[in-house]
Phi, psi and omega in degrees: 000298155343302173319298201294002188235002172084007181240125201261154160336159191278290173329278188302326142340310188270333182294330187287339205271338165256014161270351165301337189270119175273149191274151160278346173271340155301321175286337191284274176284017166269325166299317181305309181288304187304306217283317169287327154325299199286330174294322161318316200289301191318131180279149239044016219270182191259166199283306198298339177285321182286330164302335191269300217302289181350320179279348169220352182305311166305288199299338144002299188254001160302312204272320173248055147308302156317312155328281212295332175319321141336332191269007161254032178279325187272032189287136099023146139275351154323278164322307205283290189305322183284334160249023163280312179303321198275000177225020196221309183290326210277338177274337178291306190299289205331305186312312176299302171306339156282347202260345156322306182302324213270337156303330173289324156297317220219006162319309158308324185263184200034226157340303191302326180271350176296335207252292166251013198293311160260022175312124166299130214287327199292337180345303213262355172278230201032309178322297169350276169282346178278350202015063172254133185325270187330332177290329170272060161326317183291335187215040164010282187300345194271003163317322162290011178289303187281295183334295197305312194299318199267351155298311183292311165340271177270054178237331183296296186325323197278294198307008196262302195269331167252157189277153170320296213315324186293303192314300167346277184310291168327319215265341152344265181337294178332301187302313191289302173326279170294027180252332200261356177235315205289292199290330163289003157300275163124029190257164172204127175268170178310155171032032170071035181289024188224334148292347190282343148325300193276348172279343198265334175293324203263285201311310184319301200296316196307326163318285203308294176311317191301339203239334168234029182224123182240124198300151184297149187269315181297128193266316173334307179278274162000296145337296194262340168291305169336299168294332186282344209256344184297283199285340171267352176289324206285316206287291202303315178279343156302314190288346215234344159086191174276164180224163198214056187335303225265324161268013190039046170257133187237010183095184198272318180227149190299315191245004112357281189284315168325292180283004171285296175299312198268296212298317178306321174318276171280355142292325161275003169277326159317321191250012166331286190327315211279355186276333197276334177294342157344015204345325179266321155333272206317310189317274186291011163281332199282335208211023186284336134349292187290298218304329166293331155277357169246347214268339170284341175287308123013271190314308159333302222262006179265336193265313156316330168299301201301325189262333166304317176272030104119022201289349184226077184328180209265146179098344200281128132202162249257141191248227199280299174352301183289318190285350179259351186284297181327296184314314187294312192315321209264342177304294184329295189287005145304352189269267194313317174344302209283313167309323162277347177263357188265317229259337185236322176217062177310335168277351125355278207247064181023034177260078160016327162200158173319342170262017166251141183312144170256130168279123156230000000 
């Protein structure tokens, strides 16, 4: 009755008014994880670094959203589904329609036109409406927008009747099952229904952690936690090979990769305290929305100069170097960015007026 009348218990109340208050270690290993995103993304970046990041950065961030969950509880499914659309959908279509355009302009040149040169303009919308990875060619990163939305969705529907811990535990099995069966299908489903097992297992573990785990407060302690976890993460995630969510790649084994992603996991959260002294880690924690919709566009528009100013001859390709420049350039250029998307289109990055934090 409360719901339906829009007045929530006094408990939930007071549960909403302290999820306002942000942790900062949280925000710290949400900068740690983008920032490893971005770096991933990047051409030069070494083979061996996207094998370690890869087994745990996506799911990283899948748990902490699910951490972060709590702040629908007292929602509507009304209220859920409208802001889960309005932070989630609506920066997926904008983002997509810029980085359409900037295909559509550059489609003809280099490289581009041997790939897309007679590619039909309506093509990459298909992406659009299917939110299947592979299909946003034009914008990559943004496949995780529709994953996250549809995850976060039916984990609200499941959370409303189950504890974290059950959704966890069902969805364990589950996960494993469809990683050793679902992709040898060669099939792909909509709107990342097809990702959707193994992202609901992380968000699930992340509820679950959000509620009965409390982050070392001591960046020392915190650390030194860390480390014991380092050396069985680094042997599982070498072994288990690259993994490619997004490409329903999991590695040589299902719980390999699983347990690879909770260690990976839990080592940067362990080590938050000492991430959170960071002002730009807290920053881009802060701000891992944008940094995630602009930074493959950036990354387009740098490689295009390069290859107009000839920097990288034919048989050449762009090494650690190029890749830590491009990565740092396009973090950097979220600073101004964020300031022209607040002051004109906040609702850009799902916010409702200019004066609310951005949030991802």
């Amino acid at each position: 009755m409360a719901a339906a009348t829009g007045l929530a218990p006094q408990h939930l109340r007071a549960g909403v008014a302290e999820a306002t208050v942000r942790d900062t270690r949280i925000d710290a290993a949400k900068g740690v994880a983008i920032a490893l995103v971005v770096l991933g993304h990047a051409k030069g970046i070494p083979t061996g670094f996207t094998v370690l990041v890869y087994s745990f950065h996506v799911p990283l961030f899948f748990l902490l959203s699910g951490w972060l969950s709590h702040r629908r509880n007292a929602q509507t499914a009304a209220q859920a589904l409208a802001t889960l659309s309005r932070t989630l959908l609506v920066p997926y279509v904008f983002f997509f329609f810029a980085a359409y355009g900037y295909w559509l302009i550059t489609r003809h040149i280099g490289e581009k036109a041997l790939r897309w040169g007679q590619m039909p303009w309506w093509e990459p919308l298909g992406g659009l409406l299917t939110g299947i990875g592979p299909q946003l060619y034009v914008h990559p990163a943004l496949w995780f927008l529709p994953a996250l939305f549809v995850t976060a969705l039916t984990y609200y529907f499941l959370g409303r009747r189950l504890q974290p811990w059950i959704v966890a535990v069902l969805m364990l099995p589950l996960t494993m099952l469809w990683i050793m069966t679902f992709p040898t299908l060669g099939l792909r489903l909509p709107f990342a229904l097809d990702v959707l097992p193994v992202a609901l297992f992380f968000y699930a573990c992340g509820a679950l952690a959000g509620r009965a785990v409390s982050l070392p407060q001591s960046a020392l302690r915190g650390c030194a936690l860390a480390a014991l976890l380092l050396v069985p993460w680094l042997l599982l995630a070498w072994s288990n090979g690259r993994v490619d969510i997004n490409q329903l790649r999991f590695g040589a084994s299902a719980w390999k990769f699983i347990l690879a992603a909770l260690l990976g996991t839990s080592v940067v959260l362990l080590a938050s305290p000492l991430a959170a002294r960071s002002a730009a880690l807290r920053w881009m924690g802060r701000n891992t929305l944008l940094i995630l919709c602009t930074h493959i566009l950036v990354f387009f528009v740098l490689s295009g100069v390069a290859a107009v100013l000839g920097l990288f001859p034919a048989g050449s390709k762009p090494g650690l170097a190029w890749a830590l420049c491009v990565s740092g350039i396009s973090i950097a250029l979220c600073v101004p960015l964020r300031v022209l998307f607040m002051r004109y289109a906040p609702w850009t990055l799902g916010l409702r007026r200019a004066t609310t934090q951005a949030t991802a």
